[in-house]
Every structure is written in C-alpha cells, then in structure tokens.
N, C-alpha and C positions, 0 to 999 in steps of 0.2 A: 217421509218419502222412503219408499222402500225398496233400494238396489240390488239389483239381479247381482248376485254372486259372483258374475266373469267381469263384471264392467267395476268391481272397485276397485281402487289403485293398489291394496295392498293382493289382491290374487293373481292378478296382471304379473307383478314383481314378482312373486310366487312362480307363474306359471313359465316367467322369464327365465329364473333360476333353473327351472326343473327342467326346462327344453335344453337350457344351455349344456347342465351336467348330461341331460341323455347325449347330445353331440360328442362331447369330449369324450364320453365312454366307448362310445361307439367307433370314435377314431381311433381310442387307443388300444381298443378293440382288436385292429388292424394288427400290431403287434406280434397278435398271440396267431395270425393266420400262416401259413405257410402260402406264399403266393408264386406260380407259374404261371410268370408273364412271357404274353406273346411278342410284347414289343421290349423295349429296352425301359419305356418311359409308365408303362403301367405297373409295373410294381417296385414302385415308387412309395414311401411314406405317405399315407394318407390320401392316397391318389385317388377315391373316390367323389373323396369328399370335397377336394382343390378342384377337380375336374369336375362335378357338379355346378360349385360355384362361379368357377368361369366359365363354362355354358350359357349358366343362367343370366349372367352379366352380357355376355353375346348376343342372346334372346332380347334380354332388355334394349341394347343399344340397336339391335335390327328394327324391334317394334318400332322404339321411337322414330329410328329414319323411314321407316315406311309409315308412320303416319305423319310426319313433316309431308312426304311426298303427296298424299293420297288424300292430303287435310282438302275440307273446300270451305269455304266463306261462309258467316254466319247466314245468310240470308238467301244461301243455295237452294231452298225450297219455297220461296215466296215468291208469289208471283208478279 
C-alpha cells in the first residue's frame, strides 16, 4: 500500500512542528516592529495574532447559533 506523503503520521507531526515554529516567529516577529497605534489596545503584544484568534472563535460561535437557528428536520424535502 502506497501512502501519499501528507497523509502519513510522521509528515503531519512534521508539518505540525514547522507551522507551529513559523507562528511563534512571526509573533515574536512583533517585537522587532515599531508600532503606532491608533487605539490604546492595538499595540499590544501580539495583538494580531490574539485578535485573529478571537475573531475567529466569534465566527465560530455565530456560525454555530445561526445554524442551531436556521437548521430544518431531516425530512424537510420529502414529500
């Protein structure tokens, strides 16, 4: 049996590692910038990156309540 390259467990771990390390760099990245913020709270340590992720967690939790709302019955299209 002959597995595709991305699907074995040790390139996965691999490609885990290497995403993770590019995050951290990129956050600490942050550091080296000189930031002028407009607000009080944007230039903040790593505030792209917190403020991203809670977004994205916002996005998630709305999806879900608007498809709780918006769900219909299995059997919505039978006649």
């Amino acid at each position: 049996m002959d597995d595709h390259w991305l699907v074995r467990a040790t390139t996965i771990r691999r490609l885990w590692i290497a995403f993770a390390v590019v995050l951290v760099a990129v956050v600490l990245a942050d550091l080296a910038i000189e930031h002028h913020p407009y607000f009080g709270l944007d230039g903040t340590f790593g505030f792209g990156a917190w403020f991203g992720f809670g977004s994205c967690v916002v996005m998630i939790v709305f999806a879900k309540a608007l498809g709780a709302v918006l769900k219909r019955p299995d059997t919505y299209y039978d006649s």
